[in-house]
Each structure stands twice: as structure tokens, then as C-alpha cells.
N, C-alpha and C positions, 0 to 999 in steps of 0.2 A: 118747495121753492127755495127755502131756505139751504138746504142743502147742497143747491146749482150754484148757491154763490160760493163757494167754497170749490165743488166738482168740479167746474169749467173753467176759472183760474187754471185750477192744479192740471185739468187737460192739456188748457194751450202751454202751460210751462212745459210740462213730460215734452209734448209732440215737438218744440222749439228746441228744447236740448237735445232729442233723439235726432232731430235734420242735422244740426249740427255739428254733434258728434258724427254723422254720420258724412259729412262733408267734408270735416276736418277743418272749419271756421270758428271752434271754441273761442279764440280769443278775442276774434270781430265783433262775435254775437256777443262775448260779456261786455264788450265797452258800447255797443249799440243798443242793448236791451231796454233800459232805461230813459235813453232819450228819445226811443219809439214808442214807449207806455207812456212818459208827457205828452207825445205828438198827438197817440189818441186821443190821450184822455181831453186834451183841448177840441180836439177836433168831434169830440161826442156832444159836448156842448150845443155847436150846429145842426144837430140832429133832430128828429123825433124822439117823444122820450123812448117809444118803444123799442127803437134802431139803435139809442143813445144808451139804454142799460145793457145789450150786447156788447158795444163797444166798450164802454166799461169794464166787463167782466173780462173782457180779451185783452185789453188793457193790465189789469191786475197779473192777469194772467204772465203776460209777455214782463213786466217786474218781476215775478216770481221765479220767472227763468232767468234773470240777470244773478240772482243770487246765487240759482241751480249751476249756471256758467260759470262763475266765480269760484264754486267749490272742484267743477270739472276741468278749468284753467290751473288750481293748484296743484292736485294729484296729476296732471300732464308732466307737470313743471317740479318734479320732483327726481327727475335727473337720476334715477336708480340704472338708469345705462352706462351711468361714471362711475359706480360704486365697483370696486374691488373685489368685496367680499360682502355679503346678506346676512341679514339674520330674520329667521323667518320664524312665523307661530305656526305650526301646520292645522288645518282646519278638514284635513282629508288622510284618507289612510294612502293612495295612488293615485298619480297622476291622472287626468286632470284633475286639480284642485284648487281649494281656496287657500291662502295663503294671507297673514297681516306679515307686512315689512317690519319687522321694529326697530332696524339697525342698517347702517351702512358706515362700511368701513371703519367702526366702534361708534359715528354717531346715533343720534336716537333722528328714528324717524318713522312716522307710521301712516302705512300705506295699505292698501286692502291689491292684490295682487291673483293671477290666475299661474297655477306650478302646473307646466305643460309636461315637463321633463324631468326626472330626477331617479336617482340610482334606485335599486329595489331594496338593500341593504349598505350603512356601513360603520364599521368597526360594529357589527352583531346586528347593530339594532335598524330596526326598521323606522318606514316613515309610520308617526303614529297623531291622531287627532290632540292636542294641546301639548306636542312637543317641538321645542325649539331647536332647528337646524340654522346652520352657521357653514357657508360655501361660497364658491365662484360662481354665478351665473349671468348669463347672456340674461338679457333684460329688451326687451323694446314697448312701446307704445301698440296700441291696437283700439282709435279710439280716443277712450278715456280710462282705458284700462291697461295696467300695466299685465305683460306677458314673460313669463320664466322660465328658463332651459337651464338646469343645475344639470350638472355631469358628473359633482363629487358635493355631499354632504355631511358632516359631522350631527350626525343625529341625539338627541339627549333622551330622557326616557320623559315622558308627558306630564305634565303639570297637575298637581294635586287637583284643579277646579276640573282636568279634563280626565284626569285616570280612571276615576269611578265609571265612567261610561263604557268605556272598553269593554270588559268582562260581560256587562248587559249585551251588548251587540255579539259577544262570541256566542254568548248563553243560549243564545236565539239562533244562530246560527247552526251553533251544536243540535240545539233539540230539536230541528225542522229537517237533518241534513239525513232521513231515512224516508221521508214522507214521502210519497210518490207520485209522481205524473206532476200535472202542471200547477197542482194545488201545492206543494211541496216548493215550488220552483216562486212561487209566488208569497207565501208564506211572511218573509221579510221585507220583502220589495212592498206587501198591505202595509205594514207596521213599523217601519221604519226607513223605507224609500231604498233599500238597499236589493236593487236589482241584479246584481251579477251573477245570481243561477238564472237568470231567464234564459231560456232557449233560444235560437232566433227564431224559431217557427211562431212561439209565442209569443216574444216581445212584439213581433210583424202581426200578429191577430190582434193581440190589445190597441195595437196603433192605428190599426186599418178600422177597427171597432170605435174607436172613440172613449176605448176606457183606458190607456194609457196613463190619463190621470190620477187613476185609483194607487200608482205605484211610485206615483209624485207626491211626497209628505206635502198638504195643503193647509188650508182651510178648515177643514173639516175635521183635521187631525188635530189641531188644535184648541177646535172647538170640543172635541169630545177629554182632551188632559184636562181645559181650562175650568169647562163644566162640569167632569168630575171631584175636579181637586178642589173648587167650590162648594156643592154641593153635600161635598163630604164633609167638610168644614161647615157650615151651615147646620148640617144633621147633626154633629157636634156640639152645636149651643155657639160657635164661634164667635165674636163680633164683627162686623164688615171688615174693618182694618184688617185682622187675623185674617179669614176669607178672601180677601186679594192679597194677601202678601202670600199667604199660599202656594194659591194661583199663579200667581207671578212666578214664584219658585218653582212650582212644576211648568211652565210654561217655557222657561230659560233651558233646564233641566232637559224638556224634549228637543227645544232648537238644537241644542249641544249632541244629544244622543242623534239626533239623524241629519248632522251638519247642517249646516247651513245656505242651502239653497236657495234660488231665487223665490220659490213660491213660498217657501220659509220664512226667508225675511218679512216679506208683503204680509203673510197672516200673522207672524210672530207681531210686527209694529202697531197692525189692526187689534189683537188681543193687545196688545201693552196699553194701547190710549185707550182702549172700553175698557180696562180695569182700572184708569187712572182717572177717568168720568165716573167708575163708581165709588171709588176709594172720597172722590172731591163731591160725591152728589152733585154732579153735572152729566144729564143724559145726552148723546148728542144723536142723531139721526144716522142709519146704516152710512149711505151714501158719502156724507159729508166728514164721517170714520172713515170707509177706503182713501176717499182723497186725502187727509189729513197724513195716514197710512203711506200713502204713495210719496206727498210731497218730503215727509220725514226719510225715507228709502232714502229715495233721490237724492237729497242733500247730502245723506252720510256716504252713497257709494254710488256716484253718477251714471258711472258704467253700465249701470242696469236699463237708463235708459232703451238702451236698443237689445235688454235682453229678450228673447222670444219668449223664455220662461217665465220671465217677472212679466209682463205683458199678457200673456194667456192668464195667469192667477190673478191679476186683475182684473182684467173683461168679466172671467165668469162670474168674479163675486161681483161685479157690479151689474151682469144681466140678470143673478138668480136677486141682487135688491131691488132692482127696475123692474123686471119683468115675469119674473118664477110667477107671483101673484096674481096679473092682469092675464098669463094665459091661462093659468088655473080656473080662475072664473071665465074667461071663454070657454073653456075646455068643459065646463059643470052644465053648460048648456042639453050637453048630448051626453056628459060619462056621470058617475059617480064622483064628488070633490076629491076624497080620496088617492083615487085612480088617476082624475085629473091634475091634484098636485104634482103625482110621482111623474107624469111628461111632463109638466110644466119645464120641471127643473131642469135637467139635461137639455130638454129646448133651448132656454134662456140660454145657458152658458153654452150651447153651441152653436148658436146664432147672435152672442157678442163677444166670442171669439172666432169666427168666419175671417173677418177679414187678415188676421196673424196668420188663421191654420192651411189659407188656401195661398202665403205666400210660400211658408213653408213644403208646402206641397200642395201641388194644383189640380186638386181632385176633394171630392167632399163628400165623405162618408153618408152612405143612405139608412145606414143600418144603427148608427150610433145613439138615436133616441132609443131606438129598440132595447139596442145592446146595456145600455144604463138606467135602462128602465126595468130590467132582468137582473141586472147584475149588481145597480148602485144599493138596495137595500144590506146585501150580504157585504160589504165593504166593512161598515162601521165595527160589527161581530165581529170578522176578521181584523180590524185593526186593535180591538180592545182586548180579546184573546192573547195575540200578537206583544203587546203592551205586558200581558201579564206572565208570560213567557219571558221576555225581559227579565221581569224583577224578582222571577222565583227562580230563576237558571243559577246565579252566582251560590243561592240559598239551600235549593233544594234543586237537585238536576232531574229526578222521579216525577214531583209535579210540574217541574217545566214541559218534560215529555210530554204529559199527560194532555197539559192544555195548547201544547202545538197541537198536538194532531185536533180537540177542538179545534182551533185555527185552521185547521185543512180544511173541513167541511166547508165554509164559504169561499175558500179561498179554489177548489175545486170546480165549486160549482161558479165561479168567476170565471177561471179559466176553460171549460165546459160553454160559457156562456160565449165568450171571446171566439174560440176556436169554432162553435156553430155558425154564428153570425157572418163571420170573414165568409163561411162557403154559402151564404143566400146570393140565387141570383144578381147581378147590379148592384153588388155591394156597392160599389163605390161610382160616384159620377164624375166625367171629366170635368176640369175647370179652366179656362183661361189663367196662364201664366202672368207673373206679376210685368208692368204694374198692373195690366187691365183688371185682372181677376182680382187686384185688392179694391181695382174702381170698383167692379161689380157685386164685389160682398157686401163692400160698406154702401151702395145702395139699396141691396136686402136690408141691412139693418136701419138704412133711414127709415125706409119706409116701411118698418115695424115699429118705430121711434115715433115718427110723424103720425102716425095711425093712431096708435094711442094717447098723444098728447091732447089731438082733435076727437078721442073716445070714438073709434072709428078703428079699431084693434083690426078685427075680420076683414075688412077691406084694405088696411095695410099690410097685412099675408097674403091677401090673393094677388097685390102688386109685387110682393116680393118673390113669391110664387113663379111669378110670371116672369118675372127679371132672373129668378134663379134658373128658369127652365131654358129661356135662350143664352144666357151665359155658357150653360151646361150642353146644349147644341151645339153653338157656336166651337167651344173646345172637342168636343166630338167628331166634328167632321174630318181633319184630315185621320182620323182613325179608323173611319168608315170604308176607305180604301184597304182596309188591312183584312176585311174580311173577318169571317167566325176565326180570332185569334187566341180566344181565350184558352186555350191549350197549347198555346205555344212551349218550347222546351229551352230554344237558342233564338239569338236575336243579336244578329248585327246592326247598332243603332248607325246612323247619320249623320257625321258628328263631323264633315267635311275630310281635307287629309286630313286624317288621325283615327284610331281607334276606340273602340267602346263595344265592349263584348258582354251581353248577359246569360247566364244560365238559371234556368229557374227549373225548382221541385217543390212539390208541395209548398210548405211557407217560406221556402228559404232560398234565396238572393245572390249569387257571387255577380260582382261585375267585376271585367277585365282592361283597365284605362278608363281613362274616361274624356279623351278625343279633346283638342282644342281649346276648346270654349264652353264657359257654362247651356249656354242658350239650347241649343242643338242636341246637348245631352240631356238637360230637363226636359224640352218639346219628347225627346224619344222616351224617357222612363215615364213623363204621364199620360204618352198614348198607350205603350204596351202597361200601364195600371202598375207599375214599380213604387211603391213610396219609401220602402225600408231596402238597404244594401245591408245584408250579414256579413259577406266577405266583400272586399275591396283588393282587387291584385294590382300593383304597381309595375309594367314589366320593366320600365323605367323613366330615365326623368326627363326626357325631351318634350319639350311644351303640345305637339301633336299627341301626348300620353297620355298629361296631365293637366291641360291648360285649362280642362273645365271641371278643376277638383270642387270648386265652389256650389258647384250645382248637387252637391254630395255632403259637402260639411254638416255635421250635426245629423246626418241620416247613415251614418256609416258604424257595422258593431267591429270590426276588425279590419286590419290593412296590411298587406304582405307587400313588400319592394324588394327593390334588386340593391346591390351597392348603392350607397350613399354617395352624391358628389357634393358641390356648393349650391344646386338647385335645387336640392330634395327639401332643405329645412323650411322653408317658406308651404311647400305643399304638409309635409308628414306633422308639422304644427296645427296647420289649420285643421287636420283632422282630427290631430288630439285634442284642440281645445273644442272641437263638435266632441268630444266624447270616444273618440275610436281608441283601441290597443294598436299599437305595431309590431310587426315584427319583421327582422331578414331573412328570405330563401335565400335556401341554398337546395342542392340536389337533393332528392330522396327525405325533405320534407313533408309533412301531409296534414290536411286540418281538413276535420270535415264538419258541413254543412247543415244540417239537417241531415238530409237523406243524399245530399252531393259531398263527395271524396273530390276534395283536389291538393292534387300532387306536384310538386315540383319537380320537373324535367332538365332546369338549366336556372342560374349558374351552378357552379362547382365549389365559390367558395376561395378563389383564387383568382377571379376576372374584375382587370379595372374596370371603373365603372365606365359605360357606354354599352352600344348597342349589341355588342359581342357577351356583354353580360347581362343582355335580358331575361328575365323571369321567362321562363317559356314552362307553360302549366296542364296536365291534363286532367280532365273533368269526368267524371263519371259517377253512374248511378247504383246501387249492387242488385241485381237481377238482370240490368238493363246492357251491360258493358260498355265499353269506354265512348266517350259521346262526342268528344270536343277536345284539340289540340289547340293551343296560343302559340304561335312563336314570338309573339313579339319581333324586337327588330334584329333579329339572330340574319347575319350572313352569313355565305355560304361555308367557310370557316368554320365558324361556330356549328355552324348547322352538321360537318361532316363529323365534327367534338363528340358531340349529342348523338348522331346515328351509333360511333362507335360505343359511345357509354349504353346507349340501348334507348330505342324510339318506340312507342307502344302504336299500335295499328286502333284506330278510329276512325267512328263512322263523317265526323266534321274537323274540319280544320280549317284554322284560320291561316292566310297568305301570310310569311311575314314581309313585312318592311314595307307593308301598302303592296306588295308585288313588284318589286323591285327586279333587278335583272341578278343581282346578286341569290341566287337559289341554287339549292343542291338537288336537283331529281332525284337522287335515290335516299333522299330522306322522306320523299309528298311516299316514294313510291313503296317505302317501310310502312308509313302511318296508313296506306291504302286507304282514303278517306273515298266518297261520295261527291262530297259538296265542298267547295274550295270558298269561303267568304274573304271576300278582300272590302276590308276599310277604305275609303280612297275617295278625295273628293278634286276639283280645281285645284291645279300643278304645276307647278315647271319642269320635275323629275323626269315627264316620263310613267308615271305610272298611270295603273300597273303595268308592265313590258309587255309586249308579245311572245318575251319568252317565260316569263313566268306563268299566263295564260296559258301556254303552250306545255309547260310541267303538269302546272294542273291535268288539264285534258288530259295528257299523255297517261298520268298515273289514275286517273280512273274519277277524278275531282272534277263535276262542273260549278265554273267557275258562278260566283254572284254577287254583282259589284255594287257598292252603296251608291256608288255615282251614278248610275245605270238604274236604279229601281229603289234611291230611298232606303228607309230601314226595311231589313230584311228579318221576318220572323221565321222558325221553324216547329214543323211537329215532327215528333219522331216515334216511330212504331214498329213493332215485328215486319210488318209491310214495306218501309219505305220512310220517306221524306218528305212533306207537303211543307210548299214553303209558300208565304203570303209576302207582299211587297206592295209600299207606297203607290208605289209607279212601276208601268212596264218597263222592260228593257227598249232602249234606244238602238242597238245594234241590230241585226237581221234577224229573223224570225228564228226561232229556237234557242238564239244565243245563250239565256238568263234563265232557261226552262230547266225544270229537272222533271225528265220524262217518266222516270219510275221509279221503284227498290233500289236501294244503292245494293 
């Protein structure tokens, strides 16, 4: 109980700063906050007491965000969009990163900031973790958080407090970089968060699994440094003092070596005030430490409020301190304790992070108690392995080797465990799209919440049960029209006029646009079960391309565009600060996929930006041959450019320019395609033509319109074509059909 008065304060403060920020009324709410927590707190007086200590508490709470407002009102108001020239502490080795401001324009000023953008090298030296760069950059708000586009930086070499780390993280790098298969790829990403060999086939298993988090430096990671470098001291004869000061050094020591991340921060402040309770002999309570933990976050870097990251590392440390326990002991009814703890836990924290993980994506893993009930024990191995790989690499590179490849063994059978799981039937269930699907999480978790407060645990599951089951219906049904789709290969989403093209192989993602508006292209990736995009193609930047990049942010591993104009920065930002790379096509370009090759067909390299210089990309499988042409909005122009540079023959193609009248027939009739997909919704244009309909046909393409039947999925086989679709064709009978074999 003790603990609540501290936890629900620091609740309603987060959730008041997070609407906020997220409205963009920071400065209403700091001058409001305060004379609304008087309002209550008078107005609880009238109360019952039992009505009257809520209010209270929300009370406290709603002051607590006056001061969280106050600190996200002054980082607003820090004016680094006037600044000239930065100076910046890098806190990342590549873009996106963390960045502190220390300087503008030679003043001192210090800012915690996000580096979207910045050169790969200059005068030699690279970007490096605790080196100071000094440049021009574009600067805006996002938020409460400032955003960075450097184009040119004078790099220095890293700061004594930060150079020592470097060599560990190569060390580790080095000795893991022959290990093989997904154990190898995983390796770093266990022990120090550093994912960039994951495959996408892999990264899309771990995330669809619900083990994702084991590649996220957490909790757990800093339980196991702080523990150690404790206990080690301790064995030593240490005194407490000694023994937390330690502690504390290795605990900075790791934030520093696997930067500073959101779930970082969160456990780093967590381990700082429990060794500062035992250094003062004051014990405080789990719960009443996250809150304390969170409220200190917040204060120093507000922005976090609406991070998804720092949000999920929250929840679950506070469902495995609420709840890990109370289901364990339900669970000993019928298992071994044991056995019961180890579901306990992955329960807890993935049922008080539901209502985060199902906005982020609207589908809810079935498989992920499993997954981390198989896979969480070998984590810890692997990370302490990992740790010690680290610290012998700079010393000794023989026993580094040595205890990577220890390190593989769990890290193996993690990814083994990952990659199983993804292919069980029903991995994944649908879910209503935000907001409903956050309504309908966070009533699973009341009423797990309320169950157990009233010791009525089993009866608040089987309500929650029951709420998850028709949630899960509900988001189902318009998927039901799609038929046994789950072998689909292509899929023209519904995304109104505009495009949005997926191709999928085994674990791995391209999608081509992404059509209008968020809405339409999220409804389409969580019926066809899409949560991870590998590849992101850009064919360009006309808002029917890209208008629903949002629906993709943060789910995106790489991003290929056409020329650059004045619209592309607002979209190719957002995706870098979700995490993606970019790059430009040009012709005879090629990245592949997993097991999908795609190629660039068009630009050249030489075309102003516009639709004459769209990406136009071809897709293919190797045993399979070529499967899928884009043209993007290529007219017929460009389109004859493109026949003579050389056009590849495919079994699908997509229409360009919606089907516009602007086509070249003997470009459909070089690709000799099957199936002709035209994107295309409510218009004024005109589309798609009846003479572009009439190309199709002509060259051997029946045509298959989004407008006319909904998203459009495909299988494809030695045989033929089977295509599933929302809805029938509206036109006359055969129109939308594809009768046989192309």
C-alpha cells in the first residue's frame, strides 16, 4: 500500500506529460497543473474518505507533472533551431543517435537531443561514442525532444571517460564475427544491445516471438553487472560503502558501454536509487523504486515520456513486481512452483505491456510465453559470457574467442527457439487497431488488476480471457474474407488512390509505398499478419506514396528512395529516428532480402525528382524467377527510357500511375506479366483508363483493381496464380478473375 502512494502519483504525472507532449499544450499544462491539484485536493475534502484518498493521490500526482511540464517547457524553449553552429557529445557511434548539446554558437548550453543525420566520416575521423563534434545542423522540435540533421561535422577523437569502451565493443565484435547461423548474429545484440548483424529473417522471429527484448540492454542486464560487481566485493571482505561504490562503477561503466537507451536509463536510475537505499540503510519497496526511477527519468529527459521503449521497460518491471508472484502461486495449483515461476514471468510482463505492444502493432503474439519460457533461461549465460568476451578481447583475443563461441551456445539455441516458434500454427492473433485495441488491452489488464486486488486472480483471467477472445474476433473478421491466405507471396494493400505493394519470403518483408494515409495501410499489414517491414521502397514523394509513412515508423530495417525533393525530409526523418538506414536508387542497384533480390530498374541517376524519376523495382525469388515489377509513377516517357535500357519479363506487375492513360504498351508487353495490380481508389483522374485496362488485357495482364475487390493477396506456384480478395469484383462477371496459369 505504501508503495501506491508514491506509483500512482508518478502514474498520473507520466500519463499528463505524455497527452501533452503529445498535443503539443506543454506550456498550458505547466501553468494549469498546479491550480488543478489545489482544485482537487479541496474538492476531496467533500468526499468519502475512500473516494477522497484517490483524489488525493491524483492530486499529487497532477503537481508532480507541473514540475515534469516545467522541465519539458525549458528543453522546448531552448531555441537550438537559432543556433548556427552545435556542439555536440556523441552518445552513438551512427545515426540515429543520442546526442547531449553542449554548445551553441560558442554558448554553453545543455540539451539531451536525437542525431537523425550526420556525415559517415570527416577529416578521417569518424562518429565515435564520448567524442565531441562541432557543425551546422538543421534542428527542430518533435515534441519535447529536440531533432538533428548535421550535413557536415568536425569530429574530435572520444573523451578519456568514453575511449576505454570502444576497444570492448570491437573486441566483441571481432571474436563473434565467424560464429555461425543465428547464434553468431545474436551474440552482441545478448550482451550488449548491439543488433546490427541480425538478419531480417531473425530480427522479424525475435519480434513476432516476443523475445525481442532479450536484444534490448534491460533490467536484467543490470541486475546481473550490479549483482556481480557486488557480490564480488562482498566475497572480498569489502565494507558496504566499498560494495556500492563498486557497484555503481560497474553499473555507469555498462550504461556507457551499450549507450544509453531508453530501457537503460529506466533500469540504470532503478539500480542507482536501490544502491543509494543501501549505501544510506534505507530499504524501499520494488514498486515504489520503479516509480521513484521513472519520476527521476522524466524530470531529467521528458521526452521519454511518449517513448515506446522507456514505456515497455517500465510496464514489465512493474507487472513481473505486481504480478510474476500472484501468478506463480496460481500456477503451483496444477504445475511444479518451479515451472510455475518460469510462466509466471514472461506472463506478467506481457500482459503489462499489452496495451504499448498492441498499439505498436495490432496483433498479439500467441506463442511468446512459450517462446520465453524456452528461451529466457539461456539469455542470462549468454549475456555473462558476452560481458566476458568484452573484457578479455582488448587483453587476450585467444580467450575472447574462446568464450564467444561459449556465448554461442545459448545464444543458438535462442535463435533456434525464435525461428521455431514464428512457424507454430496461430502464431500470432489479430487485434483491433489503436485507439480501440489500447481500450481493449488495458481492460485485459484491469481486470487481472481487479481480480487480484479482490484475491479473485482466476476469475479475473477468465474475464480477461474472454475480453481478449472477442477483441481478437472482432479484429479478425474483415480477414476472414481473405480466405486460407497464409501463403500469400504478393499483396496489393487498399490504401485508397495510392499505393502499397508487399512482397513476402519466408521471414522477410519488402513493402513498396505506403499509400495515403496511415490507417488503411495499418488495417492492410495487420490482416495479411505483417508486423516487421525489412525493406521500405520509396518510388517517390507524392503524398498518395507516402502519406502513410507513420503507420511504418519504427517498424522499418532499411529505406530505398528516388531523388530527393523539399517533401522527402519530413518522411526519410521519421523513419530514421524509428531506426531505419537509407539509401538512393539509382539503376542496376540491388539489396537483398532474405531470400527476395530487388533490383532497381529506374532512376538512372540523372532524373529531376518527380514521377519521371520514380524508383521502379523488380522483385524476385532465386529458383523462383522474376515475380513482381513496380513502376511506380513512371510515364510513358520514362517508361520507353526504361524499355530501351532493358525491361525484365515477370510473372506480376504492378500498373503505373494508378493506370493512368499515360502508358507505353510495349513496355506491359516486354515484362509479359499475368496479373496487372492496379492501386486505385475514389478519383477525379479518371482512373484507372480504359486504355490502360486495355494494355493490360492486351499484353497478356488481367487486370485487379483495389477499388473493385479490396486488398488483393497472391500465391504463386509452378501452376499458376491464386489470388484471394476482400470483396468481389463489382464489374461484370469474370472481370477481376484470373482463370488459370499465367
Amino acid at each position: 500500500m505504501h508503495d501506491l502512494r508514491l506509483a500512482i502519483p508518478v502514474g498520473v504525472a507520466w500519463a499528463v506529460l505524455a497527452v501533452l507532449t503529445t498535443t503539443g499544450h506543454l506550456g498550458v499544462g505547466a501553468i494549469a497543473a498546479a491550480p488543478v491539484a489545489v482544485v482537487m485536493l479541496i474538492g476531496a475534502s467533500w468526499l468519502p474518505e475512500r473516494a477522497a484518498s484517490g483524489v488525493r493521490l491524483g492530486a499529487v500526482g497532477v503537481a508532480l507533472s507541473a514540475a515534469l511540464l516545467a522541465g519539458a517547457v525549458g528543453a522546448a524553449e531552448a531555441g537550438l533551431d537559432a543556433c548556427d553552429q552545435l556542439t555536440l557529445v556523441l552518445l552513438g557511434e551512427a545515426p540515429p543517435a543520442e546526442v547531449v548539446v553542449v554548445g551553441c554558437d560558442g554558448a554553453g548550453a545543455v540539451r539531451s537531443a536525437m542525431l537523425l543525420r550526420a556525415p559517415e566520416a570527416v577529416d578521417g575521423a569518424a562518429l565515435a561514442i564520448g567524442a565531441t563534434a562541432v557543425g551546422s545542423c538543421d534542428a527542430w522540435l518533435d515534441g519535447a525532444r529536440w531533432l538533428l540533421a548535421c550535413d557536415a561535422l568536425e569530429v574530435g577523437e572520444p573523451e578519456a571517460w568514453a575511449a576505454w569502451a570502444s576497444p570492448l565493443r570491437d573486441g566483441l565484435l571481432a571474436a563473434s564475427a565467424s560464429l555461425p547461423g543465428g547464434g553468431g548474429e545474436l551474440v552482441p545484440g545478448l550482451s550488449i544491445g548491439d543488433t546490427r548483424r541480425l538478419s531480417p529473417g531473425l530480427e522479424a522471429a525475435m519480434l513476432e516471438t516476443g523475445l525481442s527484448h532479450l536484444t534490448a540492454v534491460s533490467g536484467a542486464n543490470c541486475v546481473i553487472v550490479v549483482g556481480a560487481a557486488f557480490q564480488g566485493m562482498a566475497a572480498l571482505g569489502a565494507p558496504r560503502w566499498a560494495r556500492v561504490l563498486v557497484a555503481a562503477a560497474s553499473l555507469a561503466g555498462f550504461a556507457l558501454l551499450v549507450t544509453p537507451e531508453p530501457s537503460v536509463v529506466r533500469a540504470g536510475a532503478m539500480a542507482a536509487i536501490a544502491l543509494l537505499g543501501i549505501a544510506t540503510g534505507r530499504r524501499t519497496g520494488a514498486l515504489a523504486l520503479l516509480a521513484l526511477a521513472v519520476l527521476v527519468v522524466l524530470a531529467v529527459q521528458p521526452h521519454l515520456a511518449t517513448s515506446p521503449g522507456f514505456a515497455l521497460s517500465a510496464l514489465a518491471t512493474c507487472g513481473l513486481v505486481v504480478h510474476a508472484a500472484p501468478i506463480a502461486r496460481a500456477l503451483a495449483r496444477w504445475l511444479p512452483m518451479p515451472l510455475a515461476a518460469l510462466i509466471a514471468v514472461p506472463t506478467a510482463a506481457q500482459l503489462w505491456c499489452l496495451p504499448v505492444l498492441v498499439v505498436l502493432d495490432a496483433q498479439v503474439s500467441l506463442v511468446a510465453v512459450l517462446a520465453n519460457l524456452l528461451a529466457g533461461p539461456a539469455a542470462p549465460i549468454a549475456t555473462i559470457a558476452g560481458l566476458a568476451v568484452c573484457l578479455a578481447a582488448p587483453l587476450a583475443p585467444g580467450v575472447a574467442a574462446a568464450l564467444a563461441w561459449i556465448a554461442w551456445v545459448p545464444a543458438a539455441w535462442i535463435a533456434g527457439v525464435a525461428e521455431a516458434s514464428r512457424t507454430l500454427p496461430a502464431a500470432q492473433a489479430p487485434w483491433p487497431a489503436a485507439p480501440w485495441g489500447a481500450v481493449a488491452a488495458a481492460a485485459v489488464l484491469a481486470a487481472i488488476v481487479l481480480g487480484h486486488a479482490r484475491g479473485r486472480l482466476l476469475r479475473g483471467a477468465a474475464i480477461a480471457t474472454a475480453i481478449g477472445v472477442v477483441a481478437s474476433g472482432t479484429a479478425a473478421l474483415p480477414g476472414l474474407r481473405m480466405g486460407a491466405v497464409s501463403d500469400w507471396r504478393i499483396a496489393q494493400c487498399d490504401v485508397g488512390q495510392g499505393s502499397a505493394t508487399l512482397v513476402r519470403e519466408g521471414g522477410a518483408t519488402v513493402l513498396v509505398d505506403v499509400g495515403p494515409d496511415p490507417a488503411p495501410l495499418a488495417a492492410c499489414l495487420r490482416m495479411l499478419g505483417v508486423a516487421r517491414v525489412d525493406l521500405l521502397v520509396l518510388t517517390h514523394f507524392d503524398r498518395d506514396h507516402v502519406g502513410g509513412v507513420d503507420a511504418v515508423v519504427g517498424r522499418v530495417g532499411a529505406v530505398v528512395h528516388g531523388p530527393l525533393d523539399e517533401r522527402a525530409a519530413p518522411v526519410t526523418e521519421a523513419l530514421a529516428a524509428g531506426g531505419a538506414t537509407a539509401a538512393e536508387a539509382d539503376r542496376g542497384d540491388a539489396w537483398h532480402v532474405g531470400a527476395i533480390r530487388v533490383e532497381a530498374l529506374w532512376p538512372t541517376g540523372q532524373d529531376e525528382p518527380g514521377n519521371d524519376a520514380s524508383v521502379a523495382v523488380a522483385l524476385d525469388l532465386p529458383g523462383e524467377g522474376l515475380e513482381l515489377v513496380v513502376l511506380g509513377d513512371l510515364g510513358a516517357e520514362a517508361q520507353a527510357r526504361l524499355l530501351r535500357e532493358g525491361a525484365p519479363r515477370a510473372r506480376v506487375v504492378v500498373a503505373a500511375h494508378h493506370g493512368s492513360a499515360d502508358q507505353l504498351q510495349a513496355l506491359y508487353g516486354a515484362i509479359g506479366a499475368s496479373v496487372g495490380l492496379v492501386g486505385v481508389g475514389p478519383n477525379d483522374y479518371g482512373h484507372p483508363t480504359g486504355e490502360a485496362l486495355r494494355i493490360l488485357r492486351d499484353t497478356g495482364a488481367e487486370p485487379l483493381r483495389t477499388d473493385e475487390r479490396g486488398t488483393i493477396a497472391l500465391e504463386l506456384s509452378p501452376e499458376g496464380v491464386r489470388v484471394w480478395s476482400e470483396r468481389e469484383p463489382s464489374g461484370p462477371p469474370g472481370s477481376g478473375d484470373v482463370g488459370g496459369p499465367p
